[in-house]
C-alpha positions in Angstrom: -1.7 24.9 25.5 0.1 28.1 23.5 1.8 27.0 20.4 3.7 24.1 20.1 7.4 24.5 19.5 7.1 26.5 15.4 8.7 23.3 13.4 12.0 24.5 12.3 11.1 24.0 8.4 8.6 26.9 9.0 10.7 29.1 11.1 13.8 28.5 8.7 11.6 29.7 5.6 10.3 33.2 6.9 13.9 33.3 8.5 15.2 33.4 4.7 12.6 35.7 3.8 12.7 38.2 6.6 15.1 40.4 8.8 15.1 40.6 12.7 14.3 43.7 14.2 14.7 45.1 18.1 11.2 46.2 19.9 10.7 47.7 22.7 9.1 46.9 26.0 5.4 48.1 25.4 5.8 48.2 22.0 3.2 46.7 19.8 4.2 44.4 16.5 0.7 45.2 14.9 -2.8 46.1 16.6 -6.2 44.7 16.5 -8.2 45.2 13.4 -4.7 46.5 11.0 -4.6 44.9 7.7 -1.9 41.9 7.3 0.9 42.3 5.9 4.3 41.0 7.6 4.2 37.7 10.0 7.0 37.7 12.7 9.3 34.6 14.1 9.8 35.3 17.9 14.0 34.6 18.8 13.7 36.1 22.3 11.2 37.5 24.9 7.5 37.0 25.3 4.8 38.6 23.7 0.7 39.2 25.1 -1.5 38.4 22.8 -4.7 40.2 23.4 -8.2 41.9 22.2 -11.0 44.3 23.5 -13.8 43.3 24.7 -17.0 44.8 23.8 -16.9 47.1 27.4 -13.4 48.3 26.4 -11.3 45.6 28.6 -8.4 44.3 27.8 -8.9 40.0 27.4 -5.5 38.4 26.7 -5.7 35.5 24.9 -2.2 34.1 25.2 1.7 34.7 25.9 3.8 33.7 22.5 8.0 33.4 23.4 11.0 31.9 21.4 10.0 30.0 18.5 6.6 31.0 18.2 5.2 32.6 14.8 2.5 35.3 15.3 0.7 37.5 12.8 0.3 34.2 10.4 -3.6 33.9 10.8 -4.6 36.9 9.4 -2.6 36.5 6.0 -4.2 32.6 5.3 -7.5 34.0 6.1 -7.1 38.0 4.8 -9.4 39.2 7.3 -8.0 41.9 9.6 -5.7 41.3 12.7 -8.6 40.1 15.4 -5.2 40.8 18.3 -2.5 43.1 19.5 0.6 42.1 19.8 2.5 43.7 22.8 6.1 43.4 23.2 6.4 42.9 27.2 10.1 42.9 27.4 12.7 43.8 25.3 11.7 41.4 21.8 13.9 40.2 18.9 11.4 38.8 16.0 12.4 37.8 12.4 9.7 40.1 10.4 9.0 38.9 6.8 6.5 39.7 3.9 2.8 38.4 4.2 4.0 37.1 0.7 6.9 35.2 2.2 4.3 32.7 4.2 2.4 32.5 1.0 5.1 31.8 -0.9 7.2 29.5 1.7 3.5 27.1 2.0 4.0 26.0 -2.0 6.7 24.0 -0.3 5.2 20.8 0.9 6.9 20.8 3.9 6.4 23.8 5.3 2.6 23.2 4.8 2.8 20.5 6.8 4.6 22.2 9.6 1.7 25.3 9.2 -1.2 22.4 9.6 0.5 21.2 12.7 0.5 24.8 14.5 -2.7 25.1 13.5 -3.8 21.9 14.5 -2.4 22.9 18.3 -4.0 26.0 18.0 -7.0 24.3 17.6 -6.8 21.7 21.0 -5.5 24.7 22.8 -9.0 26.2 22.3 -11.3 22.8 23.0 -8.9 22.5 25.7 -9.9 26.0 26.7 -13.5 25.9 26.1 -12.9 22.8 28.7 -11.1 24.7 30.9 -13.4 27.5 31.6 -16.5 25.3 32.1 -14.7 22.4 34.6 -12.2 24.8 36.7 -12.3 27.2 39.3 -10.0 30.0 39.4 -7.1 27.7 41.3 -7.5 25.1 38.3 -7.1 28.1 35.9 -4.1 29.6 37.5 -2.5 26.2 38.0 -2.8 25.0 34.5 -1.3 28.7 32.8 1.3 27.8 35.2 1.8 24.3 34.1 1.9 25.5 30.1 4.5 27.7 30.6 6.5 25.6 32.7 6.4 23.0 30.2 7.0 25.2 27.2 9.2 27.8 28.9 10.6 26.5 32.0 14.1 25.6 33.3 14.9 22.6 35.7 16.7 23.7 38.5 17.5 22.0 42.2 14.7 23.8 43.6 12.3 22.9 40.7 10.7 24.6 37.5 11.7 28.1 37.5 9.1 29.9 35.6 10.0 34.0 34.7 6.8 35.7 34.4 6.6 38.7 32.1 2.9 39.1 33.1 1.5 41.6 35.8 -1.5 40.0 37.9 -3.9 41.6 36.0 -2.7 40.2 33.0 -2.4 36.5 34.3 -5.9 37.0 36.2 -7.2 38.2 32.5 -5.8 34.7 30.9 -6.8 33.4 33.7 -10.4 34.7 32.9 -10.4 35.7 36.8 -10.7 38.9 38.8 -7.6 40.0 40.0 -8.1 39.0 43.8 -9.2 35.7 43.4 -5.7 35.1 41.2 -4.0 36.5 43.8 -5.9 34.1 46.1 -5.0 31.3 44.2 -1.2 32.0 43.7 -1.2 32.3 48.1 -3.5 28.5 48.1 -0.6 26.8 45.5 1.8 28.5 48.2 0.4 27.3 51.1 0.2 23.7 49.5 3.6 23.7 48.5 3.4 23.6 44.9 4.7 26.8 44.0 6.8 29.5 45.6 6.8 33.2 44.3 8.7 35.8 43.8 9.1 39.2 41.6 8.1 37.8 38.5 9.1 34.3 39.1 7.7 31.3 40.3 9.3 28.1 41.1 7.4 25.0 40.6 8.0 22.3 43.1 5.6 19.6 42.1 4.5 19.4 38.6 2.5 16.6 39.5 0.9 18.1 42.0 -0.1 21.3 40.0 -1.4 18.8 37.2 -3.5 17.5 39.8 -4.6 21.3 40.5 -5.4 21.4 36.7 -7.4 19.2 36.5 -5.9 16.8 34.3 -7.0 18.6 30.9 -3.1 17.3 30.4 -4.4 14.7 28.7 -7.7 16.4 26.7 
């Protein structure tokens, strides 16, 4: 799974700390190998985490939205950023001083809150290693579908209305999938009834039944 909900304690510190700021669409917050020096709070829109690979593609690693702190890792460990951070809509992020984290983690507290996102950083990527050894590319696709319903979904009538920021590509490159066979995948949870589609939007109509498609790593 992404991030779990940033615990307010941490959020409220580098909100003290830090001033929000507008980004554009496309615009990046910091790139892949800069030095660390601010960390950001995300109050609206979604952001693609993502590096190069050693042939020059683009591998995204994860979508961040509301909530979410990015741009922490590289200040507790000092090496250089190893992501971009794209903007993919129009993004408002708190941006404080590497020094405010440091300073903000002599607080008990907020430590404590840091070791928990950490801590869910860390299942997300057994969970992942998991994930890409056990699945096919239907059990990828319908478990990035059932994190961000979970995290970023609204109940409705119809079901779990999901807005996707992503383009195929990007979704088949979390999905660690070519771009037809995502496509392939979105059309089987179609004609199973799980999901229905639409410009940037799915609708989930069974979560259970796209757990199921998962693979039950739910639970791991």
């Amino acid at each position: 799974m992404p991030d779990q909900e940033t615990p307010d304690v941490l959020g409220e510190a580098l909100r003290r700390a830090g001033h929000l700021r507008q980004f554009a669409a496309g615009q990046a917050l910091f790139v892949e190998g800069d030095g660390a020096e601010r960390v950001f709070v995300i109050e609206s829109g979604w952001v693609l985490l993502s590096c190069a690979a050693p042939d020059g593609r683009e591998v995204v690693l994860g979508l961040r939205g509301p909530g979410d702190v990015i741009g922490d890792m590289s200040i507790l460990d000092g090496e250089p950023r190893s992501a971009t951070a794209l903007a993919l809509d129009p993004l408002g992020a708190i941006v404080a001083p590497a020094s405010a984290l440091t300073a903000a983690l002599a607080d008990p507290g907020v430590a404590q809150a840091m070791i928990r996102v950490l801590a869910a950083r860390l299942r997300d990527a057994d969970r992942k290693r998991v994930e890409f050894s056990a699945l096919d590319t239907l059990g990828r696709v319908a478990w990035r579908l059932l994190e961000l319903s979970e995290r970023f979904g609204t109940s409705t009538d119809d079901g779990i209305v999901v807005e996707l920021p992503l383009s195929q590509e990007q979704l088949a490159s979390w999905c660690g999938s070519s771009r037809e066979a995502t496509v392939k995948a979105l059309a089987s949870l179609r004609g199973l009834g799980t999901i229905t589609t639409g410009r940037r939007r799915v609708v989930i109509s069974s979560a259970e039944a796209l757990a199921r498609h998962a693979g039950g790593l739910a639970g791991v």
